[in-house]
C-alpha positions as CSV (number, residue, x, y, z in Angstrom):
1,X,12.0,60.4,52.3
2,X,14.1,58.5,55.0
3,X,17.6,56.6,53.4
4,X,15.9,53.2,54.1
5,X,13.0,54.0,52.3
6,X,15.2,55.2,49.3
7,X,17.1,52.2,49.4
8,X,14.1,50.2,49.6
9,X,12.0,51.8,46.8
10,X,15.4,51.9,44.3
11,X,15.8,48.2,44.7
12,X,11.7,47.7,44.8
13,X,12.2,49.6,40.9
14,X,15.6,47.6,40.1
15,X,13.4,44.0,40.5
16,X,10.2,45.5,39.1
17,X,12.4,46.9,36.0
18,X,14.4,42.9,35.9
19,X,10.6,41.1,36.4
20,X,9.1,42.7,34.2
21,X,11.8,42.5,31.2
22,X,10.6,39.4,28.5
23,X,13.0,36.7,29.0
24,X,13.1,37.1,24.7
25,X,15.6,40.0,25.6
26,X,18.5,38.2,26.7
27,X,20.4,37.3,23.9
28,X,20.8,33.3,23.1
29,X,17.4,32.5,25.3
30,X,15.3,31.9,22.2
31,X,15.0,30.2,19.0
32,X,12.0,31.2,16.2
33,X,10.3,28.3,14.8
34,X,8.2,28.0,11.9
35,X,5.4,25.5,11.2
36,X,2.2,24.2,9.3
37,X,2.1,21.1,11.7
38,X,-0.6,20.5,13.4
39,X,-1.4,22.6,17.1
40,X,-1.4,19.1,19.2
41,X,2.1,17.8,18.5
42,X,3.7,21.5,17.6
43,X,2.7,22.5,21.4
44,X,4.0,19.1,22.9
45,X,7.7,19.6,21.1
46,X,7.9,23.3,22.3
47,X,6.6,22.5,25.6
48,X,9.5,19.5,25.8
49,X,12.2,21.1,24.7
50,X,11.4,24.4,26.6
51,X,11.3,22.4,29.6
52,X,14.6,20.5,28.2
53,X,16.6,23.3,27.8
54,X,15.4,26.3,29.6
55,X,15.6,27.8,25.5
56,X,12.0,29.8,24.5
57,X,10.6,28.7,21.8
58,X,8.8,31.4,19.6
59,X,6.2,29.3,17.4
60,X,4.8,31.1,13.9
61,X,1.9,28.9,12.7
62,X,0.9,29.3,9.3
63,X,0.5,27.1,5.9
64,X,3.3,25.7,3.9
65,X,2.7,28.3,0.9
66,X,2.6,31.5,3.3
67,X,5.6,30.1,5.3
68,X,7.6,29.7,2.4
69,X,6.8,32.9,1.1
70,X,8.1,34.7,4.2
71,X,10.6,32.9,3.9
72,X,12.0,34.2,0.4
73,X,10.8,37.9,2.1
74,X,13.2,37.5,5.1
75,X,15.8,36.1,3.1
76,X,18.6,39.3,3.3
77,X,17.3,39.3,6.7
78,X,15.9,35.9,8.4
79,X,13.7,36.3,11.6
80,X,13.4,32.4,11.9
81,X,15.8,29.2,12.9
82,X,14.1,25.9,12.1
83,X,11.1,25.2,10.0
84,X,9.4,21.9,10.2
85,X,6.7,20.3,8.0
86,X,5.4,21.5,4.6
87,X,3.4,18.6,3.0
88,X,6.5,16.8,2.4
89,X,9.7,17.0,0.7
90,X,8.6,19.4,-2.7
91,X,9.0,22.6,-0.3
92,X,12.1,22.4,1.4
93,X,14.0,21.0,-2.3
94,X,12.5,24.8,-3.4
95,X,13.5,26.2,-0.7
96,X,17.1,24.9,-0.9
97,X,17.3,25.6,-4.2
98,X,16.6,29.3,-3.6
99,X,19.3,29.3,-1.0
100,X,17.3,29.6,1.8
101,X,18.3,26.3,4.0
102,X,21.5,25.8,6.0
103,X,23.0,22.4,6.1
104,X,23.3,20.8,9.7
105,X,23.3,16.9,10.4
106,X,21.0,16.2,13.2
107,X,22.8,14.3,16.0
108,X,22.8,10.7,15.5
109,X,21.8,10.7,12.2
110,X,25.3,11.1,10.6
111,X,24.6,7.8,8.3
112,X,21.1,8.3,7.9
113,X,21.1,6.9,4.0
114,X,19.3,9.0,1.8
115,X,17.0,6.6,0.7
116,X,14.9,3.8,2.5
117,X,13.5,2.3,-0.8
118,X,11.4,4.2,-2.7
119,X,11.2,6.9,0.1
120,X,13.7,9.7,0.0
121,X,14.9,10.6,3.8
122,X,16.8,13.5,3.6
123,X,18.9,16.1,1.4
124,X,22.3,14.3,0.0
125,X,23.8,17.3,1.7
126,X,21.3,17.3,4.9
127,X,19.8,20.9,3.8
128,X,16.6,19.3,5.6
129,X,16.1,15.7,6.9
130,X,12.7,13.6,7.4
131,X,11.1,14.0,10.8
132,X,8.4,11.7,10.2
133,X,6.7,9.8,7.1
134,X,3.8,11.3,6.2
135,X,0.6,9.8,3.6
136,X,-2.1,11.7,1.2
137,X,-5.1,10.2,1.4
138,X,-8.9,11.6,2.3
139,X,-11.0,11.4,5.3
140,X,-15.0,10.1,4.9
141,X,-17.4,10.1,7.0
142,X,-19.0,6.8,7.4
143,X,-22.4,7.9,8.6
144,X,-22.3,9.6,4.4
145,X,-20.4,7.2,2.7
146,X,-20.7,3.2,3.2
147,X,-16.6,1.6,2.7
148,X,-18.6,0.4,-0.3
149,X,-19.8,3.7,-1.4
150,X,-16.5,5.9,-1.1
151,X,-14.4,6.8,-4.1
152,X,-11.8,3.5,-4.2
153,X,-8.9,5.8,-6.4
154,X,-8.3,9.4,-6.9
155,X,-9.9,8.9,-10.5
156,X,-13.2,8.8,-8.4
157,X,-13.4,11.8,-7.0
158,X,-14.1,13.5,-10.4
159,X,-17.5,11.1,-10.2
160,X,-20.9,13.7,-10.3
161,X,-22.0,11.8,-7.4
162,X,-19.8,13.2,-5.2
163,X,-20.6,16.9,-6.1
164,X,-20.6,19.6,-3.5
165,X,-19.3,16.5,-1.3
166,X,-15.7,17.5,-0.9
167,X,-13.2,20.1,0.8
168,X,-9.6,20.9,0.8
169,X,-7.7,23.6,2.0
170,X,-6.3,27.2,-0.7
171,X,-3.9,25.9,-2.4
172,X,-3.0,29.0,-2.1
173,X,-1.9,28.4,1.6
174,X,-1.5,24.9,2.1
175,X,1.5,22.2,1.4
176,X,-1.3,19.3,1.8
177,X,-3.7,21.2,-1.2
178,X,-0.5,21.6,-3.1
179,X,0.7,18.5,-2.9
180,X,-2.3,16.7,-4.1
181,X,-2.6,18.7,-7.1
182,X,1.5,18.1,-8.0
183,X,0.7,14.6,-7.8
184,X,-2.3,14.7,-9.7
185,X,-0.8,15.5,-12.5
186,X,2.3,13.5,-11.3
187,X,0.0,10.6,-11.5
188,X,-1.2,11.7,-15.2
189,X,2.6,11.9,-16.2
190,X,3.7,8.3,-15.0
191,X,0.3,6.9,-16.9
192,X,1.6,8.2,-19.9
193,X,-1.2,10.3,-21.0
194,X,0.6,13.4,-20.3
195,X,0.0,16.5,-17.9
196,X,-2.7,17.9,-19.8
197,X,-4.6,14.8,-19.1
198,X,-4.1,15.6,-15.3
199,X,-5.2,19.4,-15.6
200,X,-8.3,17.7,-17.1
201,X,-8.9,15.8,-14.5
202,X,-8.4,18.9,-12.0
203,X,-11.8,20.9,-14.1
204,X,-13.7,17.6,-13.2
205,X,-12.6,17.7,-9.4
206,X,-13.1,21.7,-9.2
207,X,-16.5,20.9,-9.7
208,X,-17.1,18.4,-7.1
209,X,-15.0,20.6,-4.8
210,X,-17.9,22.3,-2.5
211,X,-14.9,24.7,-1.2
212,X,-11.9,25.6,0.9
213,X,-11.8,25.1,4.6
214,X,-11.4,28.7,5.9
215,X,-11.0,27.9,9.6
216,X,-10.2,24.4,11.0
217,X,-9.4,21.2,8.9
218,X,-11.1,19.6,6.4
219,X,-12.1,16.9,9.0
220,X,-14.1,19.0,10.9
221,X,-16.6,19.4,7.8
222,X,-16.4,15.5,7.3
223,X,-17.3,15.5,11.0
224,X,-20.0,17.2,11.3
225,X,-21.7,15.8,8.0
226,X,-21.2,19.3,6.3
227,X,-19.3,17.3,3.8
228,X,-18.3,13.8,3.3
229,X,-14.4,13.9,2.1
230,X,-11.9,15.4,2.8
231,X,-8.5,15.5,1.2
232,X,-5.8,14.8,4.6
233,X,-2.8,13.1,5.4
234,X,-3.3,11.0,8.0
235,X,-1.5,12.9,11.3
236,X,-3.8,15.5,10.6
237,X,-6.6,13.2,10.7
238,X,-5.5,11.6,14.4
239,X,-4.9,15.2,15.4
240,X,-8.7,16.5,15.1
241,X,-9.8,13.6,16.6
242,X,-7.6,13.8,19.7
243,X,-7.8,17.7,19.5
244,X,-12.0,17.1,19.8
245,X,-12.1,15.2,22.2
246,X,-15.1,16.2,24.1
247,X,-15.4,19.7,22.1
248,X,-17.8,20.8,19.6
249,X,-17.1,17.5,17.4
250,X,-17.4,15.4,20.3
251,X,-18.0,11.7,18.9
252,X,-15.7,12.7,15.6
253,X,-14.2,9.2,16.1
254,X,-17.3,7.7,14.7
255,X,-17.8,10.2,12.1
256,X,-14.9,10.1,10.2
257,X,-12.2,7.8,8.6
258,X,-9.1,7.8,6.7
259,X,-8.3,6.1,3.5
260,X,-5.4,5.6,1.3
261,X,-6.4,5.1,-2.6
262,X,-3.3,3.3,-4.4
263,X,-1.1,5.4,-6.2
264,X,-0.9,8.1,-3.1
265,X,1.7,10.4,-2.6
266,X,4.2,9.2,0.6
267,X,7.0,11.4,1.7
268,X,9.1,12.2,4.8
269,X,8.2,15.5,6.2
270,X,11.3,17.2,7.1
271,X,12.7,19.4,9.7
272,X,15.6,22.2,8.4
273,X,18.1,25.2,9.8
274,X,17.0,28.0,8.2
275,X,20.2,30.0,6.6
276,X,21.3,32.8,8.7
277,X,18.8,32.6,11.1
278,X,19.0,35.0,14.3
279,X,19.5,32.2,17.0
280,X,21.6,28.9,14.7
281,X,23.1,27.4,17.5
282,X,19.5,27.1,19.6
283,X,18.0,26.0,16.0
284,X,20.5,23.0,16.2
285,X,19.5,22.2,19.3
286,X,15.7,22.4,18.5
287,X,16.1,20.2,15.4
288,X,18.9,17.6,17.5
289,X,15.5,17.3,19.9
290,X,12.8,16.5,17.5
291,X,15.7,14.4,16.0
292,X,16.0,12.5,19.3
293,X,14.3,9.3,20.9
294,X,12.2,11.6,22.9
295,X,11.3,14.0,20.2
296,X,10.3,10.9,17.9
297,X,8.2,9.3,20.4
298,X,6.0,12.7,20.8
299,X,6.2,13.1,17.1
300,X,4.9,9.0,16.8
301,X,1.2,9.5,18.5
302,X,0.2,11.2,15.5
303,X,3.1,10.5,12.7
304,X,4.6,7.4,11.5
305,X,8.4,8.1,12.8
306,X,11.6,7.5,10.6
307,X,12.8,5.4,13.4
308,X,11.6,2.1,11.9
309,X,12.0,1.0,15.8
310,X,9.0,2.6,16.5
311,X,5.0,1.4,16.2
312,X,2.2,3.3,13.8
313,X,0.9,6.0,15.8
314,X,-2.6,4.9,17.4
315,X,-5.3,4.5,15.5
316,X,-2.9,3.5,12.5
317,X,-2.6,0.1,13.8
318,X,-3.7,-1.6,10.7
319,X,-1.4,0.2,8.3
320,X,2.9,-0.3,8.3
321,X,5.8,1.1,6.7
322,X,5.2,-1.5,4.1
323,X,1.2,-0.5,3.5
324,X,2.4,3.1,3.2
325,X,5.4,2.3,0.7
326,X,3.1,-0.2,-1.2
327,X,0.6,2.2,-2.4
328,X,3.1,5.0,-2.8
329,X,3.1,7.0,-5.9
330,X,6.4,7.3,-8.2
331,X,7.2,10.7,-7.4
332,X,9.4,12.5,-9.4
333,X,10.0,15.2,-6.9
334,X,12.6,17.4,-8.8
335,X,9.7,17.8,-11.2
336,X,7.4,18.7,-8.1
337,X,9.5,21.3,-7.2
338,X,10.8,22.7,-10.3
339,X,7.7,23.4,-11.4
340,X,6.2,24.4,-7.6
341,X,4.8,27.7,-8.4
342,X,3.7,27.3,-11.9
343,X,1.2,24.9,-10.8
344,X,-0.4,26.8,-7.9
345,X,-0.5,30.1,-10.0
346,X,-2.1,27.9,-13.1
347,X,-4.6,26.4,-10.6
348,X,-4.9,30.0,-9.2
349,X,-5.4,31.7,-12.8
350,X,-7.4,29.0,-14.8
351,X,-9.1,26.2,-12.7
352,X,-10.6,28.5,-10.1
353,X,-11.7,30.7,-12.7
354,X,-14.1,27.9,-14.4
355,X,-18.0,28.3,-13.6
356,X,-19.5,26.1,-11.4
357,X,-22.0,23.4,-12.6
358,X,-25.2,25.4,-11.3
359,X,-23.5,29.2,-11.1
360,X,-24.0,31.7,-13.7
């Protein structure tokens, strides 16, 4: 082989070697993200700040409850940064508990207060801080259910009527199923007939429950008639709807809509560092960019933003701040999370054990 040739192929090999090498290699070019939230808006923030900052972002999708237990796994050894959303605030208060959560003030929000009302915006020490405001309600579908027809509180969902007419997802996965059962018997507790009365309530609801969503949303039952409610907050609701668009729910616009009984749980969803992660200093600027004006305004098509500034997301128009914080339930979320686990493993252990009206 003739000297230029050699000299060609060597550097031919030196760029194929460079080309080929994943950018994730070079150290400080990534940060690891995890989230429940909802493919639509989690794809526009890494696709923003990517194009931001030049910074990779490495996306783990999964539910609340699977999340946090890697989480508690990885904890000697964390293979995440940030972690964003959970079905509110009960999660992350666990998870800082535990140790798990760095504190880090998200710039500009140095004298966010802690409190806007009844709603609690952050950690006192900023272990996490609301992203967004977030509401527990159920979708219906309309073409099923009359506005006259649906159930008007949470009481009525335990009505025979609606048997076989309802999906969730596993608590055993998901923040949202977890959350409605804390406040469920959150809502028993503040009525004064104890929790008991709200595990009672939860046999009655198990048998309306046709099952859990295994693939999907809820809505996308409620969509296509297979049910008529499901239990959603309301992003996730404006997600599917955007997200099917033309697609195998095409017309889901007219087949379902969301409603907020009184007495719902409303929280901030929150954004934190995650302690000792691999890549802190990129998971600062990840959280400083959701944090941001621009990060809140992709965050607002489908959320209600902490920025007060800023309009419901479409197809909200009729609700506010002050609907939301109106029909909110007295949470007392130190409870929530104190008692976190208990209640999924006695939902897991007792209710889902009971026989179905109609099984042997």
């Amino acid at each position: 082989m003739s000297r230029s040739a050699l000299i060609f192929w060597s550097f031919a090999l030196f760029f194929l070697t460079v080309g080929c090498r994943s950018p994730f290699e070079k150290e400080g070019q990534k940060v690891v993200i995890y989230t429940p939230f909802p493919e639509l808006t989690a794809k526009q923030l890494k696709r923003a700040f990517e194009a931001k900052t030049g910074i990779i972002v490495v996306q783990v999708k999964d539910g609340t409850t699977r999340l946090q237990g890697r989480l508690r796994a990885e904890k000697d050894n964390p293979k995440a940064d940030v972690w964003y959303g959970g079905g509110g605030i009960v999660p992350f208060m666990t998870a800082t508990e535990e140790g798990l959560l760095e504190p880090y003030i998200p710039a500009g929000y140095e004298d966010m207060p802690v409190e806007r009302g009844n709603l609690i915006l952050r950690d006192k020490d900023y272990h996490w801080t609301g992203m967004c405001i977030i509401a527990l309600g159920f979708a219906y579908n309309p073409q099923i259910f009359s506005a006259d027809e649906i159930p008007k509180t949470w009481d009525d969902l335990t009505d025979p009527r609606y048997r076989g007419m309802i999906e969730m997802w596993d608590p055993g996965v998901s923040g949202t199923a977890m959350l409605f059962l804390g406040s469920t018997l959150m809502r028993a507790k503040n009525q004064g007939r104890g929790e008991e009365a709200g595990w009672d309530y939860l046999k009655g609801y198990w048998q309306n429950l046709r099952g859990y969503t295994v693939e999907g949303a809820p809505a996308f039952s409620v969509a296509r008639g297979a049910v008529g409610i499901g239990i959603h907050f309301e992003h996730q609701v404006l997600d599917f709807v955007e997200e099917q668009a033309g697609g195998e729910a095409a017309g889901a616009s007219s087949n379902i809509t969301w409603y907020l009984p009184p007495d719902s749980p409303v929280s901030v969803d929150p954004i934190a560092l995650i302690k000792n992660g691999p890549n802190p200093e990129n998971g600062k600027k990840f959280i400083d960019f959701v944090m941001s004006d621009e990060g809140q305004r992709i965050v607002n098509r489908y959320f209600f933003s902490v920025n007060p500034d800023l309009p419901p997301p479409g197809g909200m128009e009729d609700m506010s701040i002050e609907t939301l914080t109106g029909k909110a339930q007295k949470l007392d979320t130190v409870w929530l999370a104190e008692n976190f686990d208990r209640i999924r493993k006695r939902w897991q252990n007792e209710i889902e054990q009971i026989p179905k009206a109609g099984q042997q």
